[in-house]
DRENNU-680527 format. One record per residue (C-alpha): residue number from 0; residue in one letter; x, y, z. Coordinates in pm, whole numbers, plus 50000, padded with zeros to 5 digits. Each point is the difference from the previous one (the first is absolute). Layout:
BEGIN
drenlum NUM rose A xx X yy Y zz Z
...
***
This chain:
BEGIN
drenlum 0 rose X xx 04224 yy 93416 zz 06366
drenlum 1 rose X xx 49975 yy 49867 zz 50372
drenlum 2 rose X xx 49741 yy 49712 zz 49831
drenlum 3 rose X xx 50254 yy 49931 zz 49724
drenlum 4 rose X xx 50311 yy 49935 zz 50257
drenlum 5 rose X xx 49725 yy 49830 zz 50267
drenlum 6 rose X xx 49935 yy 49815 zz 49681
drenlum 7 rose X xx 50395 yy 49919 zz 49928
drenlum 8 rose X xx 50069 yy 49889 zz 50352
drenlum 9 rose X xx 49709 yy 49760 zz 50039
drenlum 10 rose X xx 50129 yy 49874 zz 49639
drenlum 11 rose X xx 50349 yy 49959 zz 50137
drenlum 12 rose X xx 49841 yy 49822 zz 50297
drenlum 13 rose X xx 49875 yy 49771 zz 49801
drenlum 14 rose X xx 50228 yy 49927 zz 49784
drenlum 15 rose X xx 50250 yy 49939 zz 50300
drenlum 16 rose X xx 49737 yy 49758 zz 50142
drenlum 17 rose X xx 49990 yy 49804 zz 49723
drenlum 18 rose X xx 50328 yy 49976 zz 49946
drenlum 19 rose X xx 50034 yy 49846 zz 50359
drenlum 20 rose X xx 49692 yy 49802 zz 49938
drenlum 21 rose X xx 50154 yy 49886 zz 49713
drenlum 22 rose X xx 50327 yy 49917 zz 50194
drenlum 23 rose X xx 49815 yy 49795 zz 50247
drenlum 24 rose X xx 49817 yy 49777 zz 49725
drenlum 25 rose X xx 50358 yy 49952 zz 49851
drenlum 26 rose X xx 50110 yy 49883 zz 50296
drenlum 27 rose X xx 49749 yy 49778 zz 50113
drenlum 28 rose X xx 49946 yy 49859 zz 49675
drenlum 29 rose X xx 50440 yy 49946 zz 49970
drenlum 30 rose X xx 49992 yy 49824 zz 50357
drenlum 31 rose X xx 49620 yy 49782 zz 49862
drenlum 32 rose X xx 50166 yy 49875 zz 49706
drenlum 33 rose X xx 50345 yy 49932 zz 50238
drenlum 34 rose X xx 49761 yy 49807 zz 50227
drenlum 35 rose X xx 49805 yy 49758 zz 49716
drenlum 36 rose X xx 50334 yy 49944 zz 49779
drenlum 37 rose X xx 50046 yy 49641 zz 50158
drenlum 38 rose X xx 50300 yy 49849 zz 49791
drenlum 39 rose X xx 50179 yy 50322 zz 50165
drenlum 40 rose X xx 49955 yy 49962 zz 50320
drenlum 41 rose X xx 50037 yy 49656 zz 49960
drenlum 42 rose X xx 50351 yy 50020 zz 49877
drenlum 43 rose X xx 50119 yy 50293 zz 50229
drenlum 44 rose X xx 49863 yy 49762 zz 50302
drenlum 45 rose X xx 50192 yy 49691 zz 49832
drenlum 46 rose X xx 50329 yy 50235 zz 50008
drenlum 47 rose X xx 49900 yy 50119 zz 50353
drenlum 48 rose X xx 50002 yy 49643 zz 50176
drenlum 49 rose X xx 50046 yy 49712 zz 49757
drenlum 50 rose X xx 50065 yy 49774 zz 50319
drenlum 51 rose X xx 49613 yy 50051 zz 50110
drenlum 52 rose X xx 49889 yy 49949 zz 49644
drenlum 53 rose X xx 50148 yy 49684 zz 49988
drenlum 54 rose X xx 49962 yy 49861 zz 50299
drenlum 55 rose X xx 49612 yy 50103 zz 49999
drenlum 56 rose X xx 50005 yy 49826 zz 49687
drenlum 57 rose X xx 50140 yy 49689 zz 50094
drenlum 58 rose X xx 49769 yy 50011 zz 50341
drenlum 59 rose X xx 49669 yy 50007 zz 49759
drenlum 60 rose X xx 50159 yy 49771 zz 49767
drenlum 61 rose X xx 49960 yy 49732 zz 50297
drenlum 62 rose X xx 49691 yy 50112 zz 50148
drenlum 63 rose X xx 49814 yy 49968 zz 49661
drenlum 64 rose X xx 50208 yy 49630 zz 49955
drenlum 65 rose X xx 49857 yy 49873 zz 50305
drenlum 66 rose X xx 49684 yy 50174 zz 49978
drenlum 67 rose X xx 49947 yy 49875 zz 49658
drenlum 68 rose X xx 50259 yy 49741 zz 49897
drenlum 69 rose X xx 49903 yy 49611 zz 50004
drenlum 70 rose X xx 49885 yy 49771 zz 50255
drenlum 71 rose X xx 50186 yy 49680 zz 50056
drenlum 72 rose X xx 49737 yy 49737 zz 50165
drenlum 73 rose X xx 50212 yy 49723 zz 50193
drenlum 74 rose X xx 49840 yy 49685 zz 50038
drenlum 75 rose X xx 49862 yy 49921 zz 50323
drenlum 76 rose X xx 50218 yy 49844 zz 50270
drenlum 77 rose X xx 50326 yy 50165 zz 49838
drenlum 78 rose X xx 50184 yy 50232 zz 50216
drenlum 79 rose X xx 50177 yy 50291 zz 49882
drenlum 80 rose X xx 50393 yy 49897 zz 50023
drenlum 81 rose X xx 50220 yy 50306 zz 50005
drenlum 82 rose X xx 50363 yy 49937 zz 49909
drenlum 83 rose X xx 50205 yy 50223 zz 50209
drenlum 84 rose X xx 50347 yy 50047 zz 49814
drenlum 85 rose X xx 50247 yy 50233 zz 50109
drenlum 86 rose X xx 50315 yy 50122 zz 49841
drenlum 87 rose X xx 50251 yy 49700 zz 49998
drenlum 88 rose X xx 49716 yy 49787 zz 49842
drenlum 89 rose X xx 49921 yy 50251 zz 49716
drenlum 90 rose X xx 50401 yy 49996 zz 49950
drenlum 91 rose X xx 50034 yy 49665 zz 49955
drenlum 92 rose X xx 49712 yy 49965 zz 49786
drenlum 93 rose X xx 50144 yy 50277 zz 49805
drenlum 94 rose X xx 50357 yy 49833 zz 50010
drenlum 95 rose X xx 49804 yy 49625 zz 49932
drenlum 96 rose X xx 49839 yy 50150 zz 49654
drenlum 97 rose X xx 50303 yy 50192 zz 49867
drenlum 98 rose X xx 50186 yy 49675 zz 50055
drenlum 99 rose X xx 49807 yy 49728 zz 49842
drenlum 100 rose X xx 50100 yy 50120 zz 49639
drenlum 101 rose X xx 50406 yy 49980 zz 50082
drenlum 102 rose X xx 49908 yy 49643 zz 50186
drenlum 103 rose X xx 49870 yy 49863 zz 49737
drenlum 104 rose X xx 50259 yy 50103 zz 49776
drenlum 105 rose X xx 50267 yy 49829 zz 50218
drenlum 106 rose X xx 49817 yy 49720 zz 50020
drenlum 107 rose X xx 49948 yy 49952 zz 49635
drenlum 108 rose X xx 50369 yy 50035 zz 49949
drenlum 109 rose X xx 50073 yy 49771 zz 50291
drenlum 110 rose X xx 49736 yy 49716 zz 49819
drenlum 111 rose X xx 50184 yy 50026 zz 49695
drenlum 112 rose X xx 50335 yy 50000 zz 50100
drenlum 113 rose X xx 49940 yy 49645 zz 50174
drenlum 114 rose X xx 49811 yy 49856 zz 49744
drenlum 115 rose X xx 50263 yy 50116 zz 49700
drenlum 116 rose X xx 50268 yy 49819 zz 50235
drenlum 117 rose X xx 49810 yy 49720 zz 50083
drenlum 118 rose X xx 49904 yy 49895 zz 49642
drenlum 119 rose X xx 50345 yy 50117 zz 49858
drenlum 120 rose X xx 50206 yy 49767 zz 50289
drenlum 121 rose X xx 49719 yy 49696 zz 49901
drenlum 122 rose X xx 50031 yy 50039 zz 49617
drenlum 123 rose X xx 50368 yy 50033 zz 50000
drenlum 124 rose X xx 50012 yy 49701 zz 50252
drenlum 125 rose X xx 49771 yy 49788 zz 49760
drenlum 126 rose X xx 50219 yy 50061 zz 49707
drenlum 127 rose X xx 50337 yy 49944 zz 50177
drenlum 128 rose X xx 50123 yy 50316 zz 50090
drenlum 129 rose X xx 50044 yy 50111 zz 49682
drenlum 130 rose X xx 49936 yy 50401 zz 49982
drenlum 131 rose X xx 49758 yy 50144 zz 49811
drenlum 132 rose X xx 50023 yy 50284 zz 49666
***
């Protein structure tokens, strides 16, 4: 009887042991599989600091541009010219392009306005002043 409870208890042992083996592998293989599923912890670090994402992105966006991008070859003798503009200058350009349509307009009108009262004054002033129907 001793052998047969001896016997139960070194069951029970190990059937407690595995149990916490078992535990363990869970574990390790829940925080494995946490660890490799990339889209995840891809997203949960986009929702964590989008700022960094996107300004990381942006910084290797120009790295890799310059690294990369296309060489302009100037001709020899021609200096670089920068063109330093500063705010009023981009405001009137902005001002001088929004404008050009409405100018044009008001000159057109303006043309044809003179010219229908130039040639309407000469015609009636060939015929004798008689008005036209």
């Amino acid at each position: 009887m001793a052998k047969s409870t001896q016997q139960k208890a070194g069951i029970a042992e190990l059937i407690r042991r595995s149990e916490q083996s078992r535990l363990r592998l869970s574990d390790a293989h829940s925080a494995l599989k946490d660890r490799l599923n990339m889209p995840a912890r891809l997203k949960e670090s986009l929702k964590v600091a989008p700022k960094k994402w996107v300004g990381g992105s942006l910084f290797a966006g120009l790295l890799l541009g310059r690294l990369f991008g296309a060489k302009k070859e100037r001709p020899e003798g021609v200096q670089k010219i920068r063109k330093q503009r500063n705010l009023l200058l981009g405001a009137l350009t902005l001002i001088a392009t929004l404008a050009k349509p409405a100018a044009k307009i008001y000159a057109t009108n303006l043309l044809r306005e003179y010219f229908q009262g130039r040639f309407t004054k000469g015609a009636s002033q060939h015929r004798g002043d008689i008005p036209r129907y």
